[in-house]
mmCIF file as Biopython writes it, N, C-alpha, C and O atoms, coordinates in Angstrom:
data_model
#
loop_
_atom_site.group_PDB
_atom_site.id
_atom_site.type_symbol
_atom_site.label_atom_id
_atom_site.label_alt_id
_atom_site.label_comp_id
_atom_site.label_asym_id
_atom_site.label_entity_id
_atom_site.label_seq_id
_atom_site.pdbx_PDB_ins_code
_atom_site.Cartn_x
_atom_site.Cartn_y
_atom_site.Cartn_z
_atom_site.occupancy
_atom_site.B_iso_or_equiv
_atom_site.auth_seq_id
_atom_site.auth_asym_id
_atom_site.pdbx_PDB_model_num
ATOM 1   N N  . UNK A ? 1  ? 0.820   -1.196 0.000   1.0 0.0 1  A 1 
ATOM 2   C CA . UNK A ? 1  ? 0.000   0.000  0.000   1.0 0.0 1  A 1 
ATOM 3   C C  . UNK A ? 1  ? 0.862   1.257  0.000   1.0 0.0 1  A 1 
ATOM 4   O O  . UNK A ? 1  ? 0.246   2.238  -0.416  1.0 0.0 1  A 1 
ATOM 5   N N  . UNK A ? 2  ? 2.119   1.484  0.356   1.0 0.0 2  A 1 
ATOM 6   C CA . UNK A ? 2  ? 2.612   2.693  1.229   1.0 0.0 2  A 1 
ATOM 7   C C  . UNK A ? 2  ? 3.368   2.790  -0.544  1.0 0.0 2  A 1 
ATOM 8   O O  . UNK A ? 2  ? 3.650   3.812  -1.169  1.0 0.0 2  A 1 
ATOM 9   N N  . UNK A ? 3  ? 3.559   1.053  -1.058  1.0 0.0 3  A 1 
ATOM 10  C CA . UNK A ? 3  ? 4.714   1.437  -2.454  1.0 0.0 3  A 1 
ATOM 11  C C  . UNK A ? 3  ? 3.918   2.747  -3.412  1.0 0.0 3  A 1 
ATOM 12  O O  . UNK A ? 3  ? 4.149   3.873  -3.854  1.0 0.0 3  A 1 
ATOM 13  N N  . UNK A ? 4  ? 2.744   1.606  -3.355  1.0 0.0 4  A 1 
ATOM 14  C CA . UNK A ? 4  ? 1.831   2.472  -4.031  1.0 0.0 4  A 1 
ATOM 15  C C  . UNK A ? 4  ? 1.599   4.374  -4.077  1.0 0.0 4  A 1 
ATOM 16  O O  . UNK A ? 4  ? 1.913   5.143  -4.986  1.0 0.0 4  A 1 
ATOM 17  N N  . UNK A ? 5  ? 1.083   4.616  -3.020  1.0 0.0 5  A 1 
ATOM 18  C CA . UNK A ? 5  ? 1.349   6.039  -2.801  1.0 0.0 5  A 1 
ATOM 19  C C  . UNK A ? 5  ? 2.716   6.635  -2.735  1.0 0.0 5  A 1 
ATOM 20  O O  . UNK A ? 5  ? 2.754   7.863  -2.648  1.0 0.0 5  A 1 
ATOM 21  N N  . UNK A ? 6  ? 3.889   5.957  -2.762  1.0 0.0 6  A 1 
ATOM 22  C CA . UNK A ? 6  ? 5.380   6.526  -3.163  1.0 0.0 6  A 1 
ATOM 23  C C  . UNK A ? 6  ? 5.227   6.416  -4.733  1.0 0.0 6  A 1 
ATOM 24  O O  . UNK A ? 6  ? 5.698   7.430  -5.248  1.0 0.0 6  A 1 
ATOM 25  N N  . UNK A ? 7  ? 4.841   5.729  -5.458  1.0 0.0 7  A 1 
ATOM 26  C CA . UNK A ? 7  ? 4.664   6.044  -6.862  1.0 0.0 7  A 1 
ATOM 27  C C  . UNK A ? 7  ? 3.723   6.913  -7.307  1.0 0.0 7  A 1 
ATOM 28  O O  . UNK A ? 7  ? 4.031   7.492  -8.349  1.0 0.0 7  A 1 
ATOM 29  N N  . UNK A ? 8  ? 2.426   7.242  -6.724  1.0 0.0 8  A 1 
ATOM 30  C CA . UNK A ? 8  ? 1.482   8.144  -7.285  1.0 0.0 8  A 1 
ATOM 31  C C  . UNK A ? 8  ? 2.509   9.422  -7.081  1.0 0.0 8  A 1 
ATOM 32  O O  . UNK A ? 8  ? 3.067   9.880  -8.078  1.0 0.0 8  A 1 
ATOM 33  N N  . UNK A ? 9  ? 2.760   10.011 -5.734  1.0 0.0 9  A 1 
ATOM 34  C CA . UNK A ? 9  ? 3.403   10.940 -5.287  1.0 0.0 9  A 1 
ATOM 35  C C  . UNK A ? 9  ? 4.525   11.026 -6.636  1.0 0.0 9  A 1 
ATOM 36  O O  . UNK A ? 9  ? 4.423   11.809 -7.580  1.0 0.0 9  A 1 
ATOM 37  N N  . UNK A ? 10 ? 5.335   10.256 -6.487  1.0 0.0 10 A 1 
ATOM 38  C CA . UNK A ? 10 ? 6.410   10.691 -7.396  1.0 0.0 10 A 1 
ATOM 39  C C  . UNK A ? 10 ? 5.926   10.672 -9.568  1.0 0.0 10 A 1 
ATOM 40  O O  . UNK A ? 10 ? 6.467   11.312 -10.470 1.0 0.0 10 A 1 
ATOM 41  N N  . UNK A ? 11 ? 5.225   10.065 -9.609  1.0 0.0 11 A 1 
ATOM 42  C CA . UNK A ? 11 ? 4.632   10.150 -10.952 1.0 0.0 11 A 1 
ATOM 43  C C  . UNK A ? 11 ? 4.079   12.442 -10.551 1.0 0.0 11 A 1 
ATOM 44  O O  . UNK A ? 11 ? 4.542   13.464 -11.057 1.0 0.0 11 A 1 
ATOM 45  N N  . UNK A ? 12 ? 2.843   12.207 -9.342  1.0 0.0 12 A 1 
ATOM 46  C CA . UNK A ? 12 ? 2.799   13.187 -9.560  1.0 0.0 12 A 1 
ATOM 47  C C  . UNK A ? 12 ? 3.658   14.810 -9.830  1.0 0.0 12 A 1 
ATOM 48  O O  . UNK A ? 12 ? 3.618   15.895 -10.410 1.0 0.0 12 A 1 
ATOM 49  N N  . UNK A ? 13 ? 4.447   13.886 -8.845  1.0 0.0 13 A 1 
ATOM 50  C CA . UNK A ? 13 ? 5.718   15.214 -9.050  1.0 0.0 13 A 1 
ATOM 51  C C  . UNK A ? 13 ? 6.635   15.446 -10.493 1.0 0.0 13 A 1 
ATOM 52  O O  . UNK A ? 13 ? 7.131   16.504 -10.879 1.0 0.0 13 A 1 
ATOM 53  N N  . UNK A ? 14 ? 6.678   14.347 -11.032 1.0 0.0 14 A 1 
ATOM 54  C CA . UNK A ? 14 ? 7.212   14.225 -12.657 1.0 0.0 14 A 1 
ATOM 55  C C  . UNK A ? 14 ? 5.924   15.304 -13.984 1.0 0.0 14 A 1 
ATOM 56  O O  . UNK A ? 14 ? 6.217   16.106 -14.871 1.0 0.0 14 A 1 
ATOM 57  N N  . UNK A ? 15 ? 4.559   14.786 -13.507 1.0 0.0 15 A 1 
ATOM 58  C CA . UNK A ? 15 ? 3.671   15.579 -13.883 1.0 0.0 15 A 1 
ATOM 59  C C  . UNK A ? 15 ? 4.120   17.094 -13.704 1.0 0.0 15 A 1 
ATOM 60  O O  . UNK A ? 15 ? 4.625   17.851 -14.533 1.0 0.0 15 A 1 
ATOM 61  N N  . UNK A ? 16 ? 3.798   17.298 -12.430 1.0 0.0 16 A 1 
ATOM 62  C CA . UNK A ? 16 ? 4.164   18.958 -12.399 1.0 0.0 16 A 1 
ATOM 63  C C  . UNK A ? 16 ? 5.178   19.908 -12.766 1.0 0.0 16 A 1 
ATOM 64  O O  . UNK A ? 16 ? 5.166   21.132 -12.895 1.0 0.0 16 A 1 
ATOM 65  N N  . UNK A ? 17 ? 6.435   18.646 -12.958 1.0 0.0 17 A 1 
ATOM 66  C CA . UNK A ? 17 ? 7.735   19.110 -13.436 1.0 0.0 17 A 1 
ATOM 67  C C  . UNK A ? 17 ? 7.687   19.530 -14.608 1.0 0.0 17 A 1 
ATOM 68  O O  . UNK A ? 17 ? 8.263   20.526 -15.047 1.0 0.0 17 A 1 
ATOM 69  N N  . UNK A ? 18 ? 6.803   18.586 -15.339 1.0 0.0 18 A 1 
ATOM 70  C CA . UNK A ? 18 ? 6.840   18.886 -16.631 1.0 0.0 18 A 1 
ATOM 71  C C  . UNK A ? 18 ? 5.749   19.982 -17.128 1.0 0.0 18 A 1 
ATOM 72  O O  . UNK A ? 18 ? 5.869   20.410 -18.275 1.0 0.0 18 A 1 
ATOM 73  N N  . UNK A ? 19 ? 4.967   20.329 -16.522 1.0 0.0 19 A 1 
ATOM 74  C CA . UNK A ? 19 ? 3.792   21.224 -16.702 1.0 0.0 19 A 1 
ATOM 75  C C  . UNK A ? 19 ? 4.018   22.267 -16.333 1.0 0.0 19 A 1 
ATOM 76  O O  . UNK A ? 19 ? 3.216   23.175 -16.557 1.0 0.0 19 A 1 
ATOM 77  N N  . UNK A ? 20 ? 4.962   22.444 -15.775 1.0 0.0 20 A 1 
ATOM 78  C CA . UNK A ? 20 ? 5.729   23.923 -15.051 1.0 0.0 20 A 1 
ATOM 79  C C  . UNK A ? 20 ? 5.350   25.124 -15.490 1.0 0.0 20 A 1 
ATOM 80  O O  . UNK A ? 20 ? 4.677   25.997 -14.941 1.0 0.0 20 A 1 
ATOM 81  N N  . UNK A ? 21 ? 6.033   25.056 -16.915 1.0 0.0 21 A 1 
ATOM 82  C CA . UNK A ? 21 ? 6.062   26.369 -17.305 1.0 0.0 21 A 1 
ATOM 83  C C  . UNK A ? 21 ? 4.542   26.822 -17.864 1.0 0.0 21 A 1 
ATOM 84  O O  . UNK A ? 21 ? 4.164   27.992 -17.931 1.0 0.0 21 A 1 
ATOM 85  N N  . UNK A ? 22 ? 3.529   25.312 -18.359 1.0 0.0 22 A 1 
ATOM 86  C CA . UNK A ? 22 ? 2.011   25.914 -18.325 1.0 0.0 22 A 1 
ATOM 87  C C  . UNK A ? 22 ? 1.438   26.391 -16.860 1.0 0.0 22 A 1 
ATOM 88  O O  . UNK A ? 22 ? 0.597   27.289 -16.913 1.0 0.0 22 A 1 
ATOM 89  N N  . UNK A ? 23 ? 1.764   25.939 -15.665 1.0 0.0 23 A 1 
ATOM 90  C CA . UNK A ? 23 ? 1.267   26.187 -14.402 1.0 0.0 23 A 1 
ATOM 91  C C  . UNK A ? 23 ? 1.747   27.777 -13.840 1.0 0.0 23 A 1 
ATOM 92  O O  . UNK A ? 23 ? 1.055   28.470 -13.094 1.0 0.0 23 A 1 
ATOM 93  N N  . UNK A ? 24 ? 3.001   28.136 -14.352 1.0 0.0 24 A 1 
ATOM 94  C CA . UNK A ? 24 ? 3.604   29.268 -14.158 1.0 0.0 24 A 1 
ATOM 95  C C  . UNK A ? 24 ? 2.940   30.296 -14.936 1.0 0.0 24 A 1 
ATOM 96  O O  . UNK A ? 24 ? 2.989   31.404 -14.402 1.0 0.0 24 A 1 
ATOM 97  N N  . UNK A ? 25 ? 2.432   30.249 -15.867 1.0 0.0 25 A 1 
ATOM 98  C CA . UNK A ? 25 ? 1.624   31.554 -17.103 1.0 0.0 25 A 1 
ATOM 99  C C  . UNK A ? 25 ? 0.389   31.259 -16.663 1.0 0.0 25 A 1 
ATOM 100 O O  . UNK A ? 25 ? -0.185  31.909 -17.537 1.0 0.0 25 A 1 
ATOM 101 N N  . UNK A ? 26 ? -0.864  30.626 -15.757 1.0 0.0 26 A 1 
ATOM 102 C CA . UNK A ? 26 ? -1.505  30.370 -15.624 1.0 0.0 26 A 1 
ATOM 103 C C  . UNK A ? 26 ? -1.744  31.199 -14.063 1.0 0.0 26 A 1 
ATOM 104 O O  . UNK A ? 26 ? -2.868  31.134 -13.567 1.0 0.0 26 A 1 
ATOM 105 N N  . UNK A ? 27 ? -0.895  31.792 -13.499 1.0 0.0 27 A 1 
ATOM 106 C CA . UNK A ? 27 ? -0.381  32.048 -12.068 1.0 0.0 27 A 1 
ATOM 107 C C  . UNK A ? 27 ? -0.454  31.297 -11.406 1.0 0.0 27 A 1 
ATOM 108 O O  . UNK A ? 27 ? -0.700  31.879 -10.349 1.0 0.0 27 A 1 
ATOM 109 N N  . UNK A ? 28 ? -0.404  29.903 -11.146 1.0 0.0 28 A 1 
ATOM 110 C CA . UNK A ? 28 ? -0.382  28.798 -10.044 1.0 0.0 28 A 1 
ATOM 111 C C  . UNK A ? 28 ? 1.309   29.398 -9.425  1.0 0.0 28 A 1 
ATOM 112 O O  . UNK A ? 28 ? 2.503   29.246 -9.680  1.0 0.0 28 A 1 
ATOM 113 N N  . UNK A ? 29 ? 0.861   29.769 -8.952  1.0 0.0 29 A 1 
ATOM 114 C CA . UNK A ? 29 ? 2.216   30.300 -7.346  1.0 0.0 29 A 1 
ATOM 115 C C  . UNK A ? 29 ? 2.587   31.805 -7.630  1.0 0.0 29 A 1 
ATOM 116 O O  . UNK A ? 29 ? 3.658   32.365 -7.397  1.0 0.0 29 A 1 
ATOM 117 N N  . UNK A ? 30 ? 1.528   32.282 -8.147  1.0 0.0 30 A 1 
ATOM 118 C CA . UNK A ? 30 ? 1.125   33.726 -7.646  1.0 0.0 30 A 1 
ATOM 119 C C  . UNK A ? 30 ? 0.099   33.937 -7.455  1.0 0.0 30 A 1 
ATOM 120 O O  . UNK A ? 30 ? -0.379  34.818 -8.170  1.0 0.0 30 A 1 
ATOM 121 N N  . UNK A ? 31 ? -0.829  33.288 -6.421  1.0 0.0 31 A 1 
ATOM 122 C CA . UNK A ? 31 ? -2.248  33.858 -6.037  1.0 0.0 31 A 1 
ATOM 123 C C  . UNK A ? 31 ? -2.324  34.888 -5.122  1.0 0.0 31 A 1 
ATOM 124 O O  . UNK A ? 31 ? -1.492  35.310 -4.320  1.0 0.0 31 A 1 
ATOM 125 N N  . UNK A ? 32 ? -3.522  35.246 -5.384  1.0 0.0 32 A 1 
ATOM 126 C CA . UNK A ? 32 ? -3.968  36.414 -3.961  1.0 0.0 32 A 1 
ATOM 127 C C  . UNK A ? 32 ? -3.765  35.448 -2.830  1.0 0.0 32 A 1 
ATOM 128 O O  . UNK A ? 32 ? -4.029  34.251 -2.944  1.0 0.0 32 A 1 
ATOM 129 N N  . UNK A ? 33 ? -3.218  36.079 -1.571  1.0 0.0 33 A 1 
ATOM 130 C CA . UNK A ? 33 ? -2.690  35.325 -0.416  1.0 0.0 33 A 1 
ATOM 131 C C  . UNK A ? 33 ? -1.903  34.889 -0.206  1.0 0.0 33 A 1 
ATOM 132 O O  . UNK A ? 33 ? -1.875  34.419 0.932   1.0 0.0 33 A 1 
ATOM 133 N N  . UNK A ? 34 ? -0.251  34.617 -1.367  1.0 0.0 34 A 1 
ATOM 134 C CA . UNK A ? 34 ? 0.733   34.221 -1.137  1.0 0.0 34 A 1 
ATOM 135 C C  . UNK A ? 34 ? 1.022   35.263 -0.161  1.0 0.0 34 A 1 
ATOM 136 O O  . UNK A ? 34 ? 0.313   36.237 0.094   1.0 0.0 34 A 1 
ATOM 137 N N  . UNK A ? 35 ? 2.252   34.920 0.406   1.0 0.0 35 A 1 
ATOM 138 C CA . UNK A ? 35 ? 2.796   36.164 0.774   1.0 0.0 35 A 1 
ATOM 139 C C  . UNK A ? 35 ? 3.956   36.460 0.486   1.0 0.0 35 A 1 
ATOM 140 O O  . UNK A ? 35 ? 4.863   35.631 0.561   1.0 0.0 35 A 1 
ATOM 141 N N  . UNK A ? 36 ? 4.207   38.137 -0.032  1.0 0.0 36 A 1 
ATOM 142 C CA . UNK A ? 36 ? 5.419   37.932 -0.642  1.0 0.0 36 A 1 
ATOM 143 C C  . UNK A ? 36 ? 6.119   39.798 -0.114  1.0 0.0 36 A 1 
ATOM 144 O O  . UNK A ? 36 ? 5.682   40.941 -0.249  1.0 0.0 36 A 1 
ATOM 145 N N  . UNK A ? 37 ? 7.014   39.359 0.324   1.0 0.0 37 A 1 
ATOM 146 C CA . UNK A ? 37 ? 7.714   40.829 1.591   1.0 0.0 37 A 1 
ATOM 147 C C  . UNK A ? 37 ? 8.936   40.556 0.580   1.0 0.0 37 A 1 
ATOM 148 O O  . UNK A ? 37 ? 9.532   39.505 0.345   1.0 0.0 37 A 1 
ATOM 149 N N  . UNK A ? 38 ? 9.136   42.037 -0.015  1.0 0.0 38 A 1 
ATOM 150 C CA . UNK A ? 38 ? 10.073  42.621 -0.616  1.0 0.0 38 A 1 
ATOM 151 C C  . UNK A ? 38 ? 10.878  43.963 -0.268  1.0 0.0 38 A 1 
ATOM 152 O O  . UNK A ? 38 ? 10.294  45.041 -0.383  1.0 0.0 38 A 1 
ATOM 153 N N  . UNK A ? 39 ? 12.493  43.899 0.246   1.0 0.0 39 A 1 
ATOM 154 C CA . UNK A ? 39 ? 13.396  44.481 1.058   1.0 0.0 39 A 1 
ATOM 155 C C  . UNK A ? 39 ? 14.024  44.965 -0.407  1.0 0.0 39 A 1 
ATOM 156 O O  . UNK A ? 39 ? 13.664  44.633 -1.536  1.0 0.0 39 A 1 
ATOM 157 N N  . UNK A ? 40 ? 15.067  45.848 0.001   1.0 0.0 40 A 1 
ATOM 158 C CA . UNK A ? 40 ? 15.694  46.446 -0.581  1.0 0.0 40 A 1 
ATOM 159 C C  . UNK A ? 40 ? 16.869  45.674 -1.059  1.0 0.0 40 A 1 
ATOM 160 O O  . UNK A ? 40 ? 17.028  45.689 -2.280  1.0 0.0 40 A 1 
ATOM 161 N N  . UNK A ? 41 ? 17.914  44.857 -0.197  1.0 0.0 41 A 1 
ATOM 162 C CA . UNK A ? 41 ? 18.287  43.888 -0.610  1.0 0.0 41 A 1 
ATOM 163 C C  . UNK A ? 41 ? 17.713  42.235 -0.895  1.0 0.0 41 A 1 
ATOM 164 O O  . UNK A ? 41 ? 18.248  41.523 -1.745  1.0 0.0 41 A 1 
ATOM 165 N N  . UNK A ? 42 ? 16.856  41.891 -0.268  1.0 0.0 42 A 1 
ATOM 166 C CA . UNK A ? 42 ? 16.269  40.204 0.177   1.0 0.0 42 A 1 
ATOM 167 C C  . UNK A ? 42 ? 14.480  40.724 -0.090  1.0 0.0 42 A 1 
ATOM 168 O O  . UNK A ? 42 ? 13.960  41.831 0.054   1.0 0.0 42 A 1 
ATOM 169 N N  . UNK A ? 43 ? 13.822  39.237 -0.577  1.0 0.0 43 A 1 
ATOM 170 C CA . UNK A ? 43 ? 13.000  39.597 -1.013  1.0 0.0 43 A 1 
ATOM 171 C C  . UNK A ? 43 ? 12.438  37.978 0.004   1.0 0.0 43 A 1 
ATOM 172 O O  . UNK A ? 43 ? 13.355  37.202 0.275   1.0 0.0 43 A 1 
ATOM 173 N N  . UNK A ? 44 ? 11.213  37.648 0.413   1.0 0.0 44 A 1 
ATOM 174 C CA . UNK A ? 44 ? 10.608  36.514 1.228   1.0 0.0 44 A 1 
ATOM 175 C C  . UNK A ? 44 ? 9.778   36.215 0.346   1.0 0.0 44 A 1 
ATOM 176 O O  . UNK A ? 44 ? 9.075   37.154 -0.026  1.0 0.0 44 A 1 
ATOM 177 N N  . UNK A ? 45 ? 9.537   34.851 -0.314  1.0 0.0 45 A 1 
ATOM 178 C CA . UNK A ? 45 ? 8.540   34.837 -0.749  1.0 0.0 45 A 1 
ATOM 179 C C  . UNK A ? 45 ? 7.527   33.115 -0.076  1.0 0.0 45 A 1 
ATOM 180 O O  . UNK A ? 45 ? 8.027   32.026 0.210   1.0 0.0 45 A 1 
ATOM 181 N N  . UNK A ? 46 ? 6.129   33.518 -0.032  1.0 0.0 46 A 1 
ATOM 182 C CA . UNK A ? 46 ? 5.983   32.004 0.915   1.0 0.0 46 A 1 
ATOM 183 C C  . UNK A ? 46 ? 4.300   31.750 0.549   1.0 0.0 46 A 1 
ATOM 184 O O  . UNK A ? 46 ? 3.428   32.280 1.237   1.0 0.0 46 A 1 
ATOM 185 N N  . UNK A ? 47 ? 4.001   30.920 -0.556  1.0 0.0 47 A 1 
ATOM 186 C CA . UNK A ? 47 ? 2.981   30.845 -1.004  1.0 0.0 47 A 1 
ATOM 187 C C  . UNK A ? 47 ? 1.813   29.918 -0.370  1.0 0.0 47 A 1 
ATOM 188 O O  . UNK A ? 47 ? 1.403   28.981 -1.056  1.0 0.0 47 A 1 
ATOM 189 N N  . UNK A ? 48 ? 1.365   30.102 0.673   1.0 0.0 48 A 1 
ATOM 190 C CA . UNK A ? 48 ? 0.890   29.654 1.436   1.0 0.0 48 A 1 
ATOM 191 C C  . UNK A ? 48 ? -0.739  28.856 0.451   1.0 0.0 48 A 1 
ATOM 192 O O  . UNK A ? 48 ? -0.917  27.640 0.531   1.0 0.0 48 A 1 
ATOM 193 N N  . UNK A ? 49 ? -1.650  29.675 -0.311  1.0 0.0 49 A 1 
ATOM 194 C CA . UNK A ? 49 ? -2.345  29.535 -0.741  1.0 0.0 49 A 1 
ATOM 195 C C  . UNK A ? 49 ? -2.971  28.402 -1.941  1.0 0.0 49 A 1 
ATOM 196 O O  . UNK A ? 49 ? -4.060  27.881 -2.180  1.0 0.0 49 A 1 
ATOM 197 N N  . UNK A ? 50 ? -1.118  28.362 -2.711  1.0 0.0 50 A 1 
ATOM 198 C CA . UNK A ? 50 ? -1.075  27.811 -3.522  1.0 0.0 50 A 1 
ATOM 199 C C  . UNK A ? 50 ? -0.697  26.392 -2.713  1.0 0.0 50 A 1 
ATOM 200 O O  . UNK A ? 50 ? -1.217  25.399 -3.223  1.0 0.0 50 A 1 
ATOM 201 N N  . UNK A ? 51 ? 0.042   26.173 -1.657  1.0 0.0 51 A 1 
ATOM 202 C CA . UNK A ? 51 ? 0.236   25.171 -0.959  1.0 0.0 51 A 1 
ATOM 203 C C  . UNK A ? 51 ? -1.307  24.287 -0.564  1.0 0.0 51 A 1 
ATOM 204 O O  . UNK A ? 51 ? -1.627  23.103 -0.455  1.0 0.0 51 A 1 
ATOM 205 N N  . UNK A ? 52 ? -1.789  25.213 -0.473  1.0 0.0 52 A 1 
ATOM 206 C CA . UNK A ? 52 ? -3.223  24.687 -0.015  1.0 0.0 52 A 1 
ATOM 207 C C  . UNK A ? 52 ? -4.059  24.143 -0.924  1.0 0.0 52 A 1 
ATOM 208 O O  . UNK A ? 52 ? -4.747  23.130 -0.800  1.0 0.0 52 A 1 
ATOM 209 N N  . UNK A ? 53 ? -3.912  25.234 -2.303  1.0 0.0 53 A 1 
ATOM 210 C CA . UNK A ? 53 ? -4.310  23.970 -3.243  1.0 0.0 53 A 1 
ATOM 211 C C  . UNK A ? 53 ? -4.012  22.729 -3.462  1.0 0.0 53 A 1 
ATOM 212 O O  . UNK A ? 53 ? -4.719  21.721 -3.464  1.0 0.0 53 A 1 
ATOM 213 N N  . UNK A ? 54 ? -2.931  22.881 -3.643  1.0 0.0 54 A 1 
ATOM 214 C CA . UNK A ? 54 ? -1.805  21.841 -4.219  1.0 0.0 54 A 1 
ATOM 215 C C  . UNK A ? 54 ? -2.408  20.400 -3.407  1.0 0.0 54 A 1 
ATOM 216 O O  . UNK A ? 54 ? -2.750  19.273 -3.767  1.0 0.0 54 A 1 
ATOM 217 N N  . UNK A ? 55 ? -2.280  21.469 -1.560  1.0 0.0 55 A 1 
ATOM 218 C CA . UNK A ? 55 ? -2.423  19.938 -0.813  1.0 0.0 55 A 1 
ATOM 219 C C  . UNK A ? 55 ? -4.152  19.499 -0.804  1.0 0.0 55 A 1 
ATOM 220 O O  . UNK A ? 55 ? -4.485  18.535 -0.114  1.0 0.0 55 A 1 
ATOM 221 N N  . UNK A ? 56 ? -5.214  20.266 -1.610  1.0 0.0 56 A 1 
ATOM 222 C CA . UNK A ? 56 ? -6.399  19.619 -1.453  1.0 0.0 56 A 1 
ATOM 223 C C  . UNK A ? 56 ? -6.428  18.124 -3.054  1.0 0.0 56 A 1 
ATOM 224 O O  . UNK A ? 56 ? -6.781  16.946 -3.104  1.0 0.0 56 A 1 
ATOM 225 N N  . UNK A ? 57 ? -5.784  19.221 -4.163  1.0 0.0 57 A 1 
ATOM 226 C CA . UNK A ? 57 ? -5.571  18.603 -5.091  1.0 0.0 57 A 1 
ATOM 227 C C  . UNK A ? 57 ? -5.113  17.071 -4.751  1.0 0.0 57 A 1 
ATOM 228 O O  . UNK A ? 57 ? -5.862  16.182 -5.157  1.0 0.0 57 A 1 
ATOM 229 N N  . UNK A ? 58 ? -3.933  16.701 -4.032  1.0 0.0 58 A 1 
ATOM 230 C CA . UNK A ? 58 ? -3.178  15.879 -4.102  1.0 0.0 58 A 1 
ATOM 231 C C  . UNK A ? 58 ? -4.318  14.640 -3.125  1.0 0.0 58 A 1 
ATOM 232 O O  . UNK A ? 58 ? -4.630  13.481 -3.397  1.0 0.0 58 A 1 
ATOM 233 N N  . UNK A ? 59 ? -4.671  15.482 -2.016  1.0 0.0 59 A 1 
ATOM 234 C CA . UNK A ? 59 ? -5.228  14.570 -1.385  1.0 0.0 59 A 1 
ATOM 235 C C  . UNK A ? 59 ? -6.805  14.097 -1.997  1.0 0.0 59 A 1 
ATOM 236 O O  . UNK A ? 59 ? -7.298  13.055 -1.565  1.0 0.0 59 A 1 
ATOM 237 N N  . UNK A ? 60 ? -7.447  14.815 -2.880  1.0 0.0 60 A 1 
ATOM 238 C CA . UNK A ? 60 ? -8.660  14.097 -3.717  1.0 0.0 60 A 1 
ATOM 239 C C  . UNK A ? 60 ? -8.012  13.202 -4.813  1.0 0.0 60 A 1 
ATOM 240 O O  . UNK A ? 60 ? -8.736  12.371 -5.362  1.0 0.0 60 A 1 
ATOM 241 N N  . UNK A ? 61 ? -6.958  13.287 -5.103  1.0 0.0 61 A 1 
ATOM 242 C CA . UNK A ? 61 ? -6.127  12.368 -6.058  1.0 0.0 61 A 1 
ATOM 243 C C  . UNK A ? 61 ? -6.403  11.346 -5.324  1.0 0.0 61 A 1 
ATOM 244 O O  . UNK A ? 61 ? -7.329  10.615 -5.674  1.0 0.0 61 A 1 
ATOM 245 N N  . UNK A ? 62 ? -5.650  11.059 -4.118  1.0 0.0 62 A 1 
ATOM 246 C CA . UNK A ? 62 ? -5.148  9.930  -2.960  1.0 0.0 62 A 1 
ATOM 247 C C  . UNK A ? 62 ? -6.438  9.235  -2.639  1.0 0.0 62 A 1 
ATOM 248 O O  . UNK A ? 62 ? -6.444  8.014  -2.480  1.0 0.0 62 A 1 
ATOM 249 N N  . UNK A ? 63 ? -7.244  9.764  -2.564  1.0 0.0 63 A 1 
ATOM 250 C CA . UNK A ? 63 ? -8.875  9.481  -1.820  1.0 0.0 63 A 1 
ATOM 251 C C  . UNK A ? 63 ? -9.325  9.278  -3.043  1.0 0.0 63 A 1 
ATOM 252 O O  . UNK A ? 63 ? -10.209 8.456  -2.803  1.0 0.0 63 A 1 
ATOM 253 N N  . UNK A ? 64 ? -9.354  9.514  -4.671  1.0 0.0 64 A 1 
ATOM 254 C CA . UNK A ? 64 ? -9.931  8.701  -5.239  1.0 0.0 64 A 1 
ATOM 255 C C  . UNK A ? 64 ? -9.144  7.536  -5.965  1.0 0.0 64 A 1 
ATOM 256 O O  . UNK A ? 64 ? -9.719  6.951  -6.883  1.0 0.0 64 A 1 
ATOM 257 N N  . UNK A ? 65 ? -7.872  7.169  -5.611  1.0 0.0 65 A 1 
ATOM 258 C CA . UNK A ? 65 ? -7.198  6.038  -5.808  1.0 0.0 65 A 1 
ATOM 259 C C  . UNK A ? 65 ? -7.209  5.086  -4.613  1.0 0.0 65 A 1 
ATOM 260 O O  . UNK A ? 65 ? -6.690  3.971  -4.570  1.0 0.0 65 A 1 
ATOM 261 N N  . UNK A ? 66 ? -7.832  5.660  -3.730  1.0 0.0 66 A 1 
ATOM 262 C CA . UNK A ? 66 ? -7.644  4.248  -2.106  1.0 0.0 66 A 1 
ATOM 263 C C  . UNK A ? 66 ? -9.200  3.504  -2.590  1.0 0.0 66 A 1 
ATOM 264 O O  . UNK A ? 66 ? -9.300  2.284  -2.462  1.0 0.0 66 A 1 
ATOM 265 N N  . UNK A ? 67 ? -10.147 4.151  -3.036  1.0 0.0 67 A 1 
ATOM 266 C CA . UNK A ? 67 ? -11.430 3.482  -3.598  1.0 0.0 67 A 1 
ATOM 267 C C  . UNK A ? 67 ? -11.451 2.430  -4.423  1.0 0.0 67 A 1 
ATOM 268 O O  . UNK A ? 67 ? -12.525 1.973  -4.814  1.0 0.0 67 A 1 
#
């Protein structure tokens, strides 16, 4: 069971690797609510929002492959 979800996970991550640059022009990890604090030298950036997608996405993936 556990192999299993180490392969979805990593297939999924090969997916996104490769979809990158469509996910990037699309703004997936610039939404309203990232947060992003910009200094004069150093800039923070911490996308909290998009994390949250990501992690509802992943886990309706997971929940409709344990069925």
């Amino acid at each position: 069971m556990i192999q299993k979800i180490f392969i979805i996970i990593g297939v999924l991550f090969i997916i996104v690797g490769l979809l990158y640059p469509l996910l990037k022009d699309i703004g997936l990890g610039r939404l309203p609510g990232d947060i992003v604090i910009k200094k004069e030298n150093s800039s923070f950036y911490f996308p909290i929002v998009t994390c949250i997608i990501i992690s509802i996405v992943i886990s309706l993936i997971l929940i409709f492959f344990k069925k």
